[in-house]
DRENDO-1510 file (C-alpha; in Angstrom, 1 decimal, always signed):
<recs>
REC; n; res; u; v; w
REC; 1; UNK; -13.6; -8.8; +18.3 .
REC; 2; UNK; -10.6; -11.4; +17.6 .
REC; 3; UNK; -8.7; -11.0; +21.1 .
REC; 4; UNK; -6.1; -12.3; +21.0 .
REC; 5; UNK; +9.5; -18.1; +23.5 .
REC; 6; UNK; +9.0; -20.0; +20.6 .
REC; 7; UNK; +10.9; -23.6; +21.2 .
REC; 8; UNK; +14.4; -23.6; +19.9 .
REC; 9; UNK; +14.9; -23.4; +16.2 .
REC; 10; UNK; +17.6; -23.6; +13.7 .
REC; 11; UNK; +17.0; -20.6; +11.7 .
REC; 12; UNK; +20.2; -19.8; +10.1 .
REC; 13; UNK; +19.9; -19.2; +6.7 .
REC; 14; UNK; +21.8; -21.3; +4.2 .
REC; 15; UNK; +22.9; -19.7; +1.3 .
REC; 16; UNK; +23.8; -23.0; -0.9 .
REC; 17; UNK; +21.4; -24.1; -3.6 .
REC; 18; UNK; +20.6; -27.7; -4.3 .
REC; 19; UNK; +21.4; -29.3; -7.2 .
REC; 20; UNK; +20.4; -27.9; -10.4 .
REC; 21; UNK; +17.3; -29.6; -12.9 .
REC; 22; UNK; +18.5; -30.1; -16.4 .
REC; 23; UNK; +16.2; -27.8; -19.1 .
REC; 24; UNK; +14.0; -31.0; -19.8 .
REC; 25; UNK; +13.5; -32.3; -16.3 .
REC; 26; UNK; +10.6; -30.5; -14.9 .
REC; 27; UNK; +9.5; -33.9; -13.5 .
REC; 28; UNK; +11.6; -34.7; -11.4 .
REC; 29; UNK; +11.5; -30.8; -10.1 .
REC; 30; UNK; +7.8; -31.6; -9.5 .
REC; 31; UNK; +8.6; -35.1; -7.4 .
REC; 32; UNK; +10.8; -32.8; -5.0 .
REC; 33; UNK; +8.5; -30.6; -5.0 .
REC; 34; UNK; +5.5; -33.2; -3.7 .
REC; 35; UNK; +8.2; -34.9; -1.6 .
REC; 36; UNK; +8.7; -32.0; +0.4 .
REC; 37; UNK; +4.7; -31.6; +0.6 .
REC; 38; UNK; +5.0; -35.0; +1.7 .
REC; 39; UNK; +7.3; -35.0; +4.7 .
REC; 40; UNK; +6.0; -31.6; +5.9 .
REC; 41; UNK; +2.6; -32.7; +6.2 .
REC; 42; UNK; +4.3; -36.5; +7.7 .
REC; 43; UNK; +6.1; -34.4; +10.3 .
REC; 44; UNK; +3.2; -32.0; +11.3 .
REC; 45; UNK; +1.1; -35.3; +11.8 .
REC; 46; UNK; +3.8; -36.5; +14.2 .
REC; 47; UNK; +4.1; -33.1; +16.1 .
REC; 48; UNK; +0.1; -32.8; +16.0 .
REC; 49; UNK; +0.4; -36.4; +17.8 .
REC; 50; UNK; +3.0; -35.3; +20.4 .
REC; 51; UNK; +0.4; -32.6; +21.1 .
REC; 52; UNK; -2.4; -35.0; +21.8 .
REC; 53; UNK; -0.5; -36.2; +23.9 .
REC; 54; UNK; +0.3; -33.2; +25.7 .
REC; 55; UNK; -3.2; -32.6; +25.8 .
REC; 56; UNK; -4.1; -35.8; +27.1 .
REC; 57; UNK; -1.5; -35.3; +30.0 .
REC; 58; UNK; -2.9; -31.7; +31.0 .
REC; 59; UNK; -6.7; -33.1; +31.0 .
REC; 60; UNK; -5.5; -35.7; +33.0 .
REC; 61; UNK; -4.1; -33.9; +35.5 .
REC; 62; UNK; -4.2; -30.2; +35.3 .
REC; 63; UNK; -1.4; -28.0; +36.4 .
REC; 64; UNK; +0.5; -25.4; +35.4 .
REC; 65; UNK; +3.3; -27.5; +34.6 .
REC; 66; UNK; +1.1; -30.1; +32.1 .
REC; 67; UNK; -0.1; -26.7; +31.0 .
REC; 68; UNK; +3.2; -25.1; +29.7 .
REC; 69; UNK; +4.2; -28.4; +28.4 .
REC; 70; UNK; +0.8; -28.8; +25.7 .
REC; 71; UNK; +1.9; -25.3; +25.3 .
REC; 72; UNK; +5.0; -25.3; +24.3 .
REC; 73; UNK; +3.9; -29.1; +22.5 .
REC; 74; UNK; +1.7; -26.9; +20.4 .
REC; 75; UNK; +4.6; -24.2; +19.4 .
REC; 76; UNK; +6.4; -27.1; +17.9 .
REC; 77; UNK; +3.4; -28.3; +16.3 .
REC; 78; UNK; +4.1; -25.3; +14.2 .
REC; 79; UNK; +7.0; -25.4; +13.2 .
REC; 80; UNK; +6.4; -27.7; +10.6 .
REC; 81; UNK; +2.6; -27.1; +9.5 .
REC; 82; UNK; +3.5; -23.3; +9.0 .
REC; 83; UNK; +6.4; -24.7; +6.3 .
REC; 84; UNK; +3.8; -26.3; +4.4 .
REC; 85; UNK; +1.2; -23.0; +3.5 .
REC; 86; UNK; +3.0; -23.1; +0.2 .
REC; 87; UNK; +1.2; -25.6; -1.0 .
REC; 88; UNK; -1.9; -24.2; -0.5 .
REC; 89; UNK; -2.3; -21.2; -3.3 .
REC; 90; UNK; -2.3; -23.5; -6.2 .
REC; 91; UNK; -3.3; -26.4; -5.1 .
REC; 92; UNK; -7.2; -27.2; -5.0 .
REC; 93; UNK; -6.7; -30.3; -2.6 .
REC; 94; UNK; -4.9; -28.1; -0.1 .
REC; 95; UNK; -6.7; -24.8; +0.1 .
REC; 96; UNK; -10.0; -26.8; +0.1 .
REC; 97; UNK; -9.0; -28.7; +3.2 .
REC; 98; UNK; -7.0; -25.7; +4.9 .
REC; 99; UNK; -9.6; -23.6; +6.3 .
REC; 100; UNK; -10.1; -27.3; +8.9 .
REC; 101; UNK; -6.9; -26.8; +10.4 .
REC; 102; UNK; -5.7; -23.2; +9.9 .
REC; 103; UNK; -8.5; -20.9; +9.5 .
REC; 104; UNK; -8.3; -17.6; +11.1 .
REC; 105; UNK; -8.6; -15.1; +12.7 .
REC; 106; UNK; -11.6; -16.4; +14.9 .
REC; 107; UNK; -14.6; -15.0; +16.9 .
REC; 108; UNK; -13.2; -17.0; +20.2 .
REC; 109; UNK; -16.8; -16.4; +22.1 .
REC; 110; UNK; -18.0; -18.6; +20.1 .
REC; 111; UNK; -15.8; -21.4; +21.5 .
REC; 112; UNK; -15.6; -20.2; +25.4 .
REC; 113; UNK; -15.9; -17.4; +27.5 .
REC; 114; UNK; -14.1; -14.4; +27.2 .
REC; 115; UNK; -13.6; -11.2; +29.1 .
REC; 116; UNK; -12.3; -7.6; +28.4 .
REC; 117; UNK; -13.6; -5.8; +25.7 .
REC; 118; UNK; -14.6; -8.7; +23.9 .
REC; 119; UNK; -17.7; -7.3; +22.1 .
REC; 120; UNK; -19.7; -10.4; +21.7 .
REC; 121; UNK; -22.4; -10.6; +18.8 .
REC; 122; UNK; -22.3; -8.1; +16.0 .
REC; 123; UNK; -24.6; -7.2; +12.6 .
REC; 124; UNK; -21.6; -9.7; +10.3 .
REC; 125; UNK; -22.0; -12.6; +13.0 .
REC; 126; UNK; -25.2; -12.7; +15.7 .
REC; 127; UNK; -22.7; -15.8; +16.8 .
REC; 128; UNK; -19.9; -14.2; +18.4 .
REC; 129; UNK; -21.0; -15.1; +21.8 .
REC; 130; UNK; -22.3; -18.7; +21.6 .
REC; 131; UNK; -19.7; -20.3; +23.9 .
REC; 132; UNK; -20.5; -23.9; +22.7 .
REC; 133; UNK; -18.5; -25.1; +25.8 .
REC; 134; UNK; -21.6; -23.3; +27.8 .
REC; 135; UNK; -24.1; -24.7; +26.0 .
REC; 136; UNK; -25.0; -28.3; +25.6 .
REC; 137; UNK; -28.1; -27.3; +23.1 .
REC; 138; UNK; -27.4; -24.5; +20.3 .
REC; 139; UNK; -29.6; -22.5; +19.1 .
REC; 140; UNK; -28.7; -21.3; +15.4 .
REC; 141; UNK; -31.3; -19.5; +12.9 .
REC; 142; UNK; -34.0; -20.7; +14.2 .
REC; 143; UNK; -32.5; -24.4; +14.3 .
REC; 144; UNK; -31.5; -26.5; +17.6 .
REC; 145; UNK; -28.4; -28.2; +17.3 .
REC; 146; UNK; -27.5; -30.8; +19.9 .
REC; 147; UNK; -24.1; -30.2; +21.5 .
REC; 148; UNK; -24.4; -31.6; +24.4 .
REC; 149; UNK; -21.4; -34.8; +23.7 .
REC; 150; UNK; -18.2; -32.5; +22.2 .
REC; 151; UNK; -17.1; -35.0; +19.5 .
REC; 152; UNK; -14.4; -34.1; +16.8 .
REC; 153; UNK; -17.7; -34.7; +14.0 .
REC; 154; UNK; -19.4; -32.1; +16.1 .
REC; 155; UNK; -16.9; -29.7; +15.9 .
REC; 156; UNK; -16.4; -30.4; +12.5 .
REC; 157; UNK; -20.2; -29.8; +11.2 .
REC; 158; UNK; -19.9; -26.4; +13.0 .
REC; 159; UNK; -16.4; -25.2; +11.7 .
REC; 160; UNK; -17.4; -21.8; +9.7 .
REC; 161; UNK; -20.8; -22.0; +11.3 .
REC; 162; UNK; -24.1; -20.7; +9.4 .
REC; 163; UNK; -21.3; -19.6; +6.4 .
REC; 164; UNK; -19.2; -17.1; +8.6 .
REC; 165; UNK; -15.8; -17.2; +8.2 .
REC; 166; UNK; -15.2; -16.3; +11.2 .
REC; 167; UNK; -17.0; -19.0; +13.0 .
REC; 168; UNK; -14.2; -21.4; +13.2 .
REC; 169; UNK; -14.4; -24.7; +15.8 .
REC; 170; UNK; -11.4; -26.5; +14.9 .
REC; 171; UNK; -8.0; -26.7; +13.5 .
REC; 172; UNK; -4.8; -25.0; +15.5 .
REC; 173; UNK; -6.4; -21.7; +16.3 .
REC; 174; UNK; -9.0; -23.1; +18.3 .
REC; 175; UNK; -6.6; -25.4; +20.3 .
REC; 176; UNK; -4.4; -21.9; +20.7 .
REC; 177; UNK; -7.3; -20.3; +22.6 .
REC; 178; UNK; -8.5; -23.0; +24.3 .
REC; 179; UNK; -4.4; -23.6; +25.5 .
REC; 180; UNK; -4.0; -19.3; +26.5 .
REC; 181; UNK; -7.3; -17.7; +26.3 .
REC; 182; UNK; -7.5; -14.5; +25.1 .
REC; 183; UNK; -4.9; -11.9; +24.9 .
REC; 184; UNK; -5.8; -9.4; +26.8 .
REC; 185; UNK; -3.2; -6.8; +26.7 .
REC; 186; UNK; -3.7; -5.4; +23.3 .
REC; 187; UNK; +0.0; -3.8; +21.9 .
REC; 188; UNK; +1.2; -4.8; +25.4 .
REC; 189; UNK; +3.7; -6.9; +26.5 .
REC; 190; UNK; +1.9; -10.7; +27.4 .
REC; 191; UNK; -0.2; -13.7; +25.9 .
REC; 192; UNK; -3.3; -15.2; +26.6 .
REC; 193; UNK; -3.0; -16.5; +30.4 .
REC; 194; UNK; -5.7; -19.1; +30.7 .
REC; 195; UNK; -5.1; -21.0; +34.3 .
REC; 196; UNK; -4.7; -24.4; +34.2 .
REC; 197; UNK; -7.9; -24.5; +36.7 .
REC; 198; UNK; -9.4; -24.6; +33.8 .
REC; 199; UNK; -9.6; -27.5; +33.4 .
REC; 200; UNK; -9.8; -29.3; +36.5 .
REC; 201; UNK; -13.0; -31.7; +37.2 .
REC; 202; UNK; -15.0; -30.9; +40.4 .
REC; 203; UNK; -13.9; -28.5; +42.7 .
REC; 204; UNK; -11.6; -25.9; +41.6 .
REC; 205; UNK; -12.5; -25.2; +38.1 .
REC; 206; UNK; -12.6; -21.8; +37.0 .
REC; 207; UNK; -14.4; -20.5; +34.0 .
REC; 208; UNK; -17.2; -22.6; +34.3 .
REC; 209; UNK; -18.1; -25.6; +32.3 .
REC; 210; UNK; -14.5; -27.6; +32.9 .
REC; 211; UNK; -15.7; -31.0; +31.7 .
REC; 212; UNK; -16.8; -29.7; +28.1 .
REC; 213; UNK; -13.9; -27.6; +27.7 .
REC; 214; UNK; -11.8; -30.8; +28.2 .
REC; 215; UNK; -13.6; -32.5; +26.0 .
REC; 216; UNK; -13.7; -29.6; +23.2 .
REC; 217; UNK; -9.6; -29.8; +23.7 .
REC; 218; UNK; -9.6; -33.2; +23.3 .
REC; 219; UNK; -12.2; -33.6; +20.5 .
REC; 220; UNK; -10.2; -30.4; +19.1 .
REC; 221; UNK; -7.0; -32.3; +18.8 .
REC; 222; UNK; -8.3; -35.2; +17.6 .
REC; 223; UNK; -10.1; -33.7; +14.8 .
REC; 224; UNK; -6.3; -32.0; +14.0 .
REC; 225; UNK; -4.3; -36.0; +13.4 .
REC; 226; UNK; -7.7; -37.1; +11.5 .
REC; 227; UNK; -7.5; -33.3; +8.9 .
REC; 228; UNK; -3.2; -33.9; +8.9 .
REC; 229; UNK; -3.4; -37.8; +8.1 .
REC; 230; UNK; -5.6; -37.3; +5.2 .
REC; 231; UNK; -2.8; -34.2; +3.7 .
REC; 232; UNK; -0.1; -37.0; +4.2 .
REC; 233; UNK; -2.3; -39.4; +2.4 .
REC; 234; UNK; -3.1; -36.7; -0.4 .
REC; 235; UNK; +0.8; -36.2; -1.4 .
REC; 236; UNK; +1.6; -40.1; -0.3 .
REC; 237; UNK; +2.4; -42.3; -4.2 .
REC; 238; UNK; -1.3; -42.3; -5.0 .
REC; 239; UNK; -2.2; -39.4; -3.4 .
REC; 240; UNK; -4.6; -36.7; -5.2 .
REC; 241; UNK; -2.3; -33.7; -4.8 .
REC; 242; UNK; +0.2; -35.4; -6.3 .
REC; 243; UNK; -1.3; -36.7; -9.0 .
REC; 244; UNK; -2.6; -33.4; -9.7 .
REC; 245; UNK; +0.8; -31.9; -9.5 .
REC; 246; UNK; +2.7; -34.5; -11.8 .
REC; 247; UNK; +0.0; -34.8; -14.6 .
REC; 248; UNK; +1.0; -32.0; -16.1 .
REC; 249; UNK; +4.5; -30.1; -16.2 .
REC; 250; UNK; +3.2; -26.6; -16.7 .
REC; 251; UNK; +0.0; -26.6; -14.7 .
REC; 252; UNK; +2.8; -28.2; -11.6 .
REC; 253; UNK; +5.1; -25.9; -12.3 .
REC; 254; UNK; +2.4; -23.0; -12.4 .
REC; 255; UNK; +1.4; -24.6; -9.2 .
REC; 256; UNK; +4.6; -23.7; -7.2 .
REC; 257; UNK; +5.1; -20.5; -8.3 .
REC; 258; UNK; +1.2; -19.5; -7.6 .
REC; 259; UNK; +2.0; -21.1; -4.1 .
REC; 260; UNK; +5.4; -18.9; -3.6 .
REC; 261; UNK; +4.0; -15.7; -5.5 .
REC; 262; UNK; +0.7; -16.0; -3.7 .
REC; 263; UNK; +1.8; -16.1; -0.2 .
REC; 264; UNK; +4.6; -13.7; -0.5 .
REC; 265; UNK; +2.7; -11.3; -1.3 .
REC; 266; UNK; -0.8; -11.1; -0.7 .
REC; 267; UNK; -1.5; -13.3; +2.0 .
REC; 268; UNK; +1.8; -12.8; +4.2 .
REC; 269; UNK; +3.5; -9.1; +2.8 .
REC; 270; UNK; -0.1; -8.4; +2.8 .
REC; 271; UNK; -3.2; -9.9; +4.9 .
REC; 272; UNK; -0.9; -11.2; +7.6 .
REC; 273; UNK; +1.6; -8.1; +8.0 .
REC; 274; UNK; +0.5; -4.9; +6.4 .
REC; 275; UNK; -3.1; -4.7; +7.6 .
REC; 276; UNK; -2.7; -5.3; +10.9 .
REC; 277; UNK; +0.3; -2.6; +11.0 .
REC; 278; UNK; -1.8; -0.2; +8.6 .
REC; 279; UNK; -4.6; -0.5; +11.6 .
REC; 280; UNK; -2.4; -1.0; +14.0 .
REC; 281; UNK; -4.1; -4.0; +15.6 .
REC; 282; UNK; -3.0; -6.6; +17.2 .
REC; 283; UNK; -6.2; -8.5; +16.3 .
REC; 284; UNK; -4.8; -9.1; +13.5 .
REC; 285; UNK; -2.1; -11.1; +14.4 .
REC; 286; UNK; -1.9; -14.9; +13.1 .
REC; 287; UNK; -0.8; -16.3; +16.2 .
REC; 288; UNK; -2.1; -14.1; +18.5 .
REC; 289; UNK; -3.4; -15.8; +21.6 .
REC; 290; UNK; +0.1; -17.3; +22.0 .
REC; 291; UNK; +2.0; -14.3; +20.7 .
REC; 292; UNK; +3.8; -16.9; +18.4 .
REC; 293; UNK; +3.0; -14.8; +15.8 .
REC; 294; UNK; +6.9; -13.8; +14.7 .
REC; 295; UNK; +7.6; -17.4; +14.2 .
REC; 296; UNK; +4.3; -18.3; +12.0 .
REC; 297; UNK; +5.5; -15.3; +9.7 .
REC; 298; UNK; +9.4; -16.4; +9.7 .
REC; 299; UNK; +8.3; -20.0; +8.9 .
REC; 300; UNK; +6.0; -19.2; +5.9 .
REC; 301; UNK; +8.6; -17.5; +4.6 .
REC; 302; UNK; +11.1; -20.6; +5.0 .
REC; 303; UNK; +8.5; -22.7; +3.2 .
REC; 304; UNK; +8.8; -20.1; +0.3 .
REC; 305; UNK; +12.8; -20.5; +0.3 .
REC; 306; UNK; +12.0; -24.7; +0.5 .
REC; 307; UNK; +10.0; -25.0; -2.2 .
REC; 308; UNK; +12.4; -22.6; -4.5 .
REC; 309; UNK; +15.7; -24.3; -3.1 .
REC; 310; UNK; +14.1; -27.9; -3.3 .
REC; 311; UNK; +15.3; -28.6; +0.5 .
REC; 312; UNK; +12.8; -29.0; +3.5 .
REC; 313; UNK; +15.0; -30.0; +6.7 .
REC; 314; UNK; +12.3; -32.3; +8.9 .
REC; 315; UNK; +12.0; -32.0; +12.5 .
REC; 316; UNK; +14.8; -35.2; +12.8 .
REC; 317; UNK; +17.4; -33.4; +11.1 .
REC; 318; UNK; +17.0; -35.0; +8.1 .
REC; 319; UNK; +17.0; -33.4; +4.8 .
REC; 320; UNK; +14.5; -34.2; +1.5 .
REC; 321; UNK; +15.9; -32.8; -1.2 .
REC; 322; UNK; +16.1; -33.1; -5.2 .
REC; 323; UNK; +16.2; -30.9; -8.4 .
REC; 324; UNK; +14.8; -27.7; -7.6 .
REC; 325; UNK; +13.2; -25.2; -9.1 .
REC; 326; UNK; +16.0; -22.9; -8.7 .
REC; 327; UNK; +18.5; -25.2; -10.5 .
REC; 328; UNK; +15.8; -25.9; -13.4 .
REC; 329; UNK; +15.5; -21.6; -14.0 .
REC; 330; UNK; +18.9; -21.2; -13.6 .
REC; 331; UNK; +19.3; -23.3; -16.6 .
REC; 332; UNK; +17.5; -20.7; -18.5 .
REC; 333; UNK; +18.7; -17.6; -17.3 .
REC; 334; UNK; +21.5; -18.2; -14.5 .
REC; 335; UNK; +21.5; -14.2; -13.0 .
REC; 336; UNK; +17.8; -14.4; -12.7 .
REC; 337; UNK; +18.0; -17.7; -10.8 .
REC; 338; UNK; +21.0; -16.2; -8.5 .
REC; 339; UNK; +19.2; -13.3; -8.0 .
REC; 340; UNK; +15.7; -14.7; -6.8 .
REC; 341; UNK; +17.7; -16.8; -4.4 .
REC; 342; UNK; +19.5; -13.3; -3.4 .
REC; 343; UNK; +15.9; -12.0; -2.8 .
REC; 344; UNK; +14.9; -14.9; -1.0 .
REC; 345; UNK; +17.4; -15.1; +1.1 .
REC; 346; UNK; +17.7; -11.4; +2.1 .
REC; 347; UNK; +14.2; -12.0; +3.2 .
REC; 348; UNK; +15.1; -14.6; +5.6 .
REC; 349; UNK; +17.7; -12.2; +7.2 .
REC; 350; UNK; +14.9; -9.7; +7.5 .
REC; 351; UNK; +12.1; -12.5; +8.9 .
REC; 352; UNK; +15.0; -13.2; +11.3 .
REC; 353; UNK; +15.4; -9.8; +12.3 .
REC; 354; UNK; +11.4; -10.0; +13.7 .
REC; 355; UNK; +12.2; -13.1; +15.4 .
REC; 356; UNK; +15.1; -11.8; +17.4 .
REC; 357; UNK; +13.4; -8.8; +18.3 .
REC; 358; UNK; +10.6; -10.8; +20.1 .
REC; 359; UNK; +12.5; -13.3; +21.6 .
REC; 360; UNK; +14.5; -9.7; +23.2 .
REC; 361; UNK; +11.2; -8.7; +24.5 .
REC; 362; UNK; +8.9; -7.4; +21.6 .
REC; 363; UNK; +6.6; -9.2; +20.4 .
REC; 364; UNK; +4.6; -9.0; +17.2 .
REC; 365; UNK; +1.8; -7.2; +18.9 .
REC; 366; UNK; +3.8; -4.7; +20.6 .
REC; 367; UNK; +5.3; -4.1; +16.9 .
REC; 368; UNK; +1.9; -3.1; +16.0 .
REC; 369; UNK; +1.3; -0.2; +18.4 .
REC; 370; UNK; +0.7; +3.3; +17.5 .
REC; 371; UNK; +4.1; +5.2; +18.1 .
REC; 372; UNK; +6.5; +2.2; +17.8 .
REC; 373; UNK; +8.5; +3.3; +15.2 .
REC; 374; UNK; +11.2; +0.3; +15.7 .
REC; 375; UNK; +8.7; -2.3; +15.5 .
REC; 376; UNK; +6.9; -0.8; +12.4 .
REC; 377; UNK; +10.3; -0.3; +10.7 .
REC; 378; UNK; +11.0; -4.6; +11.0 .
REC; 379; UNK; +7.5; -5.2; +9.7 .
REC; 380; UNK; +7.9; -3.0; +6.8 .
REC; 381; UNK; +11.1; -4.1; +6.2 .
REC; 382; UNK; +10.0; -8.0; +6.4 .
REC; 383; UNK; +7.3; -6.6; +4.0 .
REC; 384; UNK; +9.5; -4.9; +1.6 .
REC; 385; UNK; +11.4; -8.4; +1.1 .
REC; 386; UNK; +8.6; -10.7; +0.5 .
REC; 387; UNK; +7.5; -7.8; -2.0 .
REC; 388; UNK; +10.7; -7.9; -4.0 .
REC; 389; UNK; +11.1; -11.8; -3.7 .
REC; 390; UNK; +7.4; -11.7; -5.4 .
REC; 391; UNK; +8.6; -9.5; -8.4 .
REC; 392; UNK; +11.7; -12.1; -8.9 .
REC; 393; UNK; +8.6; -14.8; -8.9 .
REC; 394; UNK; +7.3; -13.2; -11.6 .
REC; 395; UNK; +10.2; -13.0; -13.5 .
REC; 396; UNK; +10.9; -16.6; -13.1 .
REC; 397; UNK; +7.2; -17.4; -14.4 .
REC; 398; UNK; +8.0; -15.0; -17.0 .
REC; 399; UNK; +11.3; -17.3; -18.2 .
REC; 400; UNK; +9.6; -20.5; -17.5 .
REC; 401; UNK; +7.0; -20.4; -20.8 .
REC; 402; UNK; +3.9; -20.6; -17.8 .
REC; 403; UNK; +2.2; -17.0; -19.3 .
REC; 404; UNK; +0.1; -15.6; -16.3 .
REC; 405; UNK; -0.3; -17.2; -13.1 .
REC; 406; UNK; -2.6; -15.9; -10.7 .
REC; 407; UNK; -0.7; -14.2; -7.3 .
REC; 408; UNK; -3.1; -13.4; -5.0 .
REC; 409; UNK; -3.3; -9.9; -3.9 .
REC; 410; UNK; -4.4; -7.4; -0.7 .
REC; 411; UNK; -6.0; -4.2; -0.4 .
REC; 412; UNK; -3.8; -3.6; +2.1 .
REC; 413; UNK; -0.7; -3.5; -0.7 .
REC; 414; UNK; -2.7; -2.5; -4.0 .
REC; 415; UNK; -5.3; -0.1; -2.1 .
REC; 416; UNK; -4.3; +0.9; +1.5 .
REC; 417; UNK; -6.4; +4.1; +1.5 .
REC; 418; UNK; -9.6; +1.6; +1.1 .
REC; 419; UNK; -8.3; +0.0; +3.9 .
REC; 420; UNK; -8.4; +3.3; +6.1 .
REC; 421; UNK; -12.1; +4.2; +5.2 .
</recs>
């Protein structure tokens, strides 16, 4: 039901820490730590713009050059957004917001049409097969719901529609699908292939409906600088996230270890990697129409390393960086502190390892299929990483004084055979 070459990136992994925190300085740990929030969310505003503009371009005159270009505009986008997940496990301002901008997986036939075995409406959402861009007046439990002008408050008030998760209208997985359409090739090699008829006005659209879907995209996009530019706002001097994080020293520090324990292990070792090679589905992918789904793995897990190292580099080239939570354990135990940044690191080497096998060919979804016992052998490998750099996270919570923090879990780690039933 959730059908589904990355732009240049420096991805060599540095193996330097930055400057160490002295015993008493959590502080100024925690203002690193919210400056790096800060200039990840400030550069995914800026790349979210460049993709407006992208967009703009392609609506304005569709081909299947303006096409590749908000395409490969949206990759970028990426790049930095996916560095800043951290922050959400932890973080009430941020995982509140997220599910605007990032929620997934998605039933796309609610958005658009959709082909293959796409299986439309089922018992956990009667609203698989809605296509909003198909229909100017919705119809939902028993309500009408006037859609006929696609405004970004439009798709906003239908994100998660009638309380299903899956119902999402906005953020970056919307604009993904509305940029490929589906993936149709299941554990094949390919992406979504949307034309860019598409989204031509008059004679020569395809797909029907051409006008809305331009102005879904647009609205879409939109919608994406409004959610960013209020995240920027949220870490900015007297923003709410960082006030949050600087009032108190444990409750920050808990804070960014919840954020690196969580999505190490449940949400990326396990939701995002394990289930969908447990089922072997490339459904489960997180990038999945674009088959960008290597890099959105490989960069959460760079996010993990920034937050621990206290170094984000931006999308300029520049570097923000400051006492780091590394430096401030290692002044409590030095070998544990060395060794979680040994654990860390490996993990990039591994993450790297899935990038340059899909760059040679094999991408994510192909990994998934039945019988591919090279691909499998990465994932679980990646998995294995983000598994042991969790444990070290413990430990480091453990010699920090913070007691129990809670890191999120998945079935698919702590109770595979549930998955299988």
């Amino acid at each position: 039901m959730f059908l589904c070459r990355p732009l240049a990136l420096a991805t060599t992994v540095a193996l330097t820490m930055a400057t160490p925190a002295a015993a008493d300085d959590r502080m100024a740990v925690l203002s690193t730590y919210a400056d790096i929030a800060l200039a990840g969310y400030q550069d995914s505003f800026t790349t979210a713009q460049a993709l407006d503009a992208a967009i703009a371009a392609l609506i304005a005159a569709p081909s299947e050059g303006s096409l590749a270009a908000a395409r490969a505009a949206w990759r970028a986008a990426r790049i930095p957004y996916q560095q800043t997940e951290v922050f959400r496990f932890g973080n009430p301002v941020v995982d509140d917001w997220e599910g605007r901008v990032n929620a997934w997986p998605l039933d796309e036939g609610l958005i658009d049409y959709t082909a293959g075995d796409y299986i439309g409406a089922y018992d956990e959402n009667p609203l698989a097969d809605l296509n909003i861009i198909a229909t100017p007046m919705l119809m939902v439990a028993g309500q009408q719901i006037d859609a006929r002008e696609i405004t970004p408050a439009l798709l906003q008030s239908l994100n998660e529609l009638d309380g299903i998760e899956a119902n999402v209208t906005t953020g970056y997985h919307a604009i993904e699908f509305l940029l490929w359409g589906q993936d149709l090739n299941g554990t094949g090699p390919g992406a979504g292939d949307r034309p860019h008829t598409d989204f031509v006005q008059g004679a020569g659209c395809t797909g029907g409906n051409c006008d809305r879907r331009a102005a879904y995209l647009t609205a879409a996009s939109a919608l994406l600088i409004d959610d960013l530019s209020e995240m920027v706002a949220a870490w900015g001097d007297t923003g709410e996230a960082r006030a949050a994080v600087l009032a108190d020293p444990v409750a920050g520090l808990s804070a960014m270890l919840t954020g690196m324990g969580s999505l190490s292990y449940g949400e990326l070792a396990g939701e995002r990697m394990r289930l969908g090679l447990l089922l072997n589905d490339p459904e489960e992918e997180h990038d999945c129409f674009a088959d960008n789904t290597h890099m959105s793995h490989f960069l959460n897990a760079q996010g993990i390393r920034n937050v621990w190292t206290g170094r984000l580099v931006r999308i300029d080239g520049s570097v923000v960086e400051g006492p780091s939570l590394a430096g401030l354990v290692a002044t409590l135990d030095t070998a544990m502190s060395l060794d979680l940044t040994a654990r860390i690191d490996a993990t990039m080497v591994k993450m790297q390892a899935l990038v340059d096998a899909a760059e040679d060919g094999m991408a994510y979804d192909m990994m998934l299929a039945p019988g591919n016992d090279a691909g499998a052998a990465l994932i679980m490998t990646a998995i294995d990483g983000l598994i042991a750099q969790t444990r070290g996270i413990e430990r480091a919570v453990t010699a920090l004084g913070l007691g129990t923090i809670g890191i999120e879990g998945s079935d698919s780690l702590d109770d595979p055979a549930s998955v299988l039933q």
